[in-house]
N, C-alpha and C positions, 0 to 999 in steps of 0.2 A: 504494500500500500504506500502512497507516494505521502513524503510527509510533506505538512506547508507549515503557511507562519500564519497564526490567528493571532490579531489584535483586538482588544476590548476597550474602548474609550468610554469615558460620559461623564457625569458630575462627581461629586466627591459625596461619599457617603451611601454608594448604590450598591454597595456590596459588591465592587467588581472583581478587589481583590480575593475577595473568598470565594468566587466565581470561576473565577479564573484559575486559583490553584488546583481546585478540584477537579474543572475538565482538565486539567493540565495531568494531574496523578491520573485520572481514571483512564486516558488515551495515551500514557506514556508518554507524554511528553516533558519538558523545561518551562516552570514559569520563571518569568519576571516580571518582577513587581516595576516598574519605572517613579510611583509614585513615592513607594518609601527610599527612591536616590535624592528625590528631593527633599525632603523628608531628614536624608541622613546630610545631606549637605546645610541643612535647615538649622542640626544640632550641632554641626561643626561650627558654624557659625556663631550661634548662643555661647558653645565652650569656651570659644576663644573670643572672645570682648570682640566680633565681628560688627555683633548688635550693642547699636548704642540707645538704649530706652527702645525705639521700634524704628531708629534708623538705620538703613544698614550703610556701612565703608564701602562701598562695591570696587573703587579702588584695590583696597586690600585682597576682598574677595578675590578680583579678578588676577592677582598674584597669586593666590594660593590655590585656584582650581583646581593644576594640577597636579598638586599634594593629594588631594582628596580621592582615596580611591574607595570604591564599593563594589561589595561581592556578595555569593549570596551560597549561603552551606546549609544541607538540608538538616530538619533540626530533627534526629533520628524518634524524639519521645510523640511529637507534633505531629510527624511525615510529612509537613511542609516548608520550606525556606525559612532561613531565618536572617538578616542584615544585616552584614558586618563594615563597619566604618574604618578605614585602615588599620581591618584585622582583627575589631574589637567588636563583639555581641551587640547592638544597640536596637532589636527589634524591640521591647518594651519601651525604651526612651522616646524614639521616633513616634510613638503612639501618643503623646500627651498632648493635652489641649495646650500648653505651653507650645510645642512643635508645631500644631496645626494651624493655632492662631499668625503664625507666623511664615506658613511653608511658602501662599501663595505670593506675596511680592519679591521674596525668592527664587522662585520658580519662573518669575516675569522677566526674569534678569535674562538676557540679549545670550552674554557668555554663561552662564551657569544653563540655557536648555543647549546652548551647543554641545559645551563637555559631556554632557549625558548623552545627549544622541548619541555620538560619536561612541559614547560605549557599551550603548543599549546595542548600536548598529552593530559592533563587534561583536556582542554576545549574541546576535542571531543568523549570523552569518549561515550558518549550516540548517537552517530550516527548524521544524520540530520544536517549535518553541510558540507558550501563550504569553503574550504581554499584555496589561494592561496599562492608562494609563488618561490621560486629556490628548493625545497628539500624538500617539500610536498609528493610526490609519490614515493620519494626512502627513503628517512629518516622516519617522521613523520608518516606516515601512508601507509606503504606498502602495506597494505590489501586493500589500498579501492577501493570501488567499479566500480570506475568512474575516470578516471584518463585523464587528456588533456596536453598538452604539445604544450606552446605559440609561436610561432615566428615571425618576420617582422624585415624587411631590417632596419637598424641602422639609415638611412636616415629618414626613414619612422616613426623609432620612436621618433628619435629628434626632429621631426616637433609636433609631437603629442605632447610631452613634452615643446615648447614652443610653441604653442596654449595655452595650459592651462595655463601655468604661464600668458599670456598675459591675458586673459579670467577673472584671480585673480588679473589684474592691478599691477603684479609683473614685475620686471624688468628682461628680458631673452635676452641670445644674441645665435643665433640658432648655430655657432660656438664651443661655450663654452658647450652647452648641445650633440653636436653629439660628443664631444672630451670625454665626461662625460660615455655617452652611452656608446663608445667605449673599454674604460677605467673599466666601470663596466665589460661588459662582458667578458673581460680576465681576471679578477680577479675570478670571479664570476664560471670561467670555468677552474681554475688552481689553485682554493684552496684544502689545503692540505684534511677539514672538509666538509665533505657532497657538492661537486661541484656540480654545474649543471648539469643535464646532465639528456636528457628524458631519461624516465621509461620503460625498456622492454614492458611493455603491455598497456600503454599510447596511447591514439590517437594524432595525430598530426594536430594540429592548422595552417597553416599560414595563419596569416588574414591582410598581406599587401595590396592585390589590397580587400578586402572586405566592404562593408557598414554595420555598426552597427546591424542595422536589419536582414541583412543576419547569423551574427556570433550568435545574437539569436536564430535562429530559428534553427541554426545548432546543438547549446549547446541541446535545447530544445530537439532535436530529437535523441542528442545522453543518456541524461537521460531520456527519456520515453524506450529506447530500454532498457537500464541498471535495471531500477526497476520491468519493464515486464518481461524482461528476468530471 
């Protein structure tokens, strides 16, 4: 069976990457995550006095890009990925409303979505690989074979997002995350570098009223048509 490259796009907080990991294990294939490099680049920044109150140095940043490397090791108790920032575990860190609040004008930076391309592109070189991500199927990999495109009501996703933070015994207040949600997605949808924005020949996701199980078997049936095809 011929393998391809499936990209997952959409807003934040639609569950893509837990979507995405799981058609990734159940078909054999490599996820990556694209959103926790911004994510890990997000913390690198906060660590090192990059952020000053919620400004960032972009100067400095843009010295230090290529320091920053991100890789991704499978987490054997999990069975899925876990995010390593030059070498070190920080998939739990990468997850705090600290991180989020701050990933997107991050992630709008001109130089910091090139450096990732450039190494999301590298990690897919050989096909067999699920990305997710905002700019998966218009940037990153145009060609590929399999393209979806995520959406659900804001409401819908800020609930999701503080479930899991509570789930992690973290502290959420469901206010502060739908303001967050909100906030990304104008950003997310009005930046100058690669905006969101689904992929002409992308299918379209919305899995607000759906059950888990349902959006599997949908993913499932839209990659058995794609590698038959």
């Amino acid at each position: 069976m011929k393998k391809i490259t499936i990209a997952i796009d959409g807003f934040s907080s639609c569950g893509k990457s837990t979507m995405a990991k799981d058609l990734a294990r159940e078909i054999g294939y490599i996820y990556i995550d694209s959103g926790a490099m911004y994510r890990a680049v997000t913390l690198y920044s906060i660590e090192n006095g990059i952020f000053q109150g919620n400004q960032i140095d972009t100067e400095r940043l843009q010295k230090e890009i290529d320091n920053i490397h991100i890789s991704f090791q499978l987490n054997q108790a999990t069975g899925r990925p876990d995010t390593y920032l030059n070498g070190v575990n920080v998939e739990d860190k990468i997850r705090s409303i600290v991180v989020s609040s701050r990933v997107s004008p991050i992630a709008a930076l001109g130089f910091v979505r090139e450096a990732m391309v450039a190494q999301q592109q590298a990690m897919g070189n050989s096909k067999g690989i699920v990305m997710d991500g905002r700019d998966i199927g218009t940037t990153v990999f145009p060609d590929a074979e399999l393209k979806i495109f995520v959406t659900a009501t804001p409401e819908i996703r800020a609930q999701r997002r503080y479930d899991e933070l509570k789930a992690k015994g973290q502290e959420a207040s469901f206010d502060e995350i739908l303001e967050n949600v909100k906030q990304r997605d104008y950003i997310d949808q009005n930046r100058e570098v690669s905006p969101l924005r689904k992929a002409d020949d992308a299918l379209l996701l919305d899995n607000t009223n759906m059950t888990i199980p349902q959006q599997k078997e949908w993913l499932q049936e839209q990659f058995n048509k794609t590698v038959k095809g």
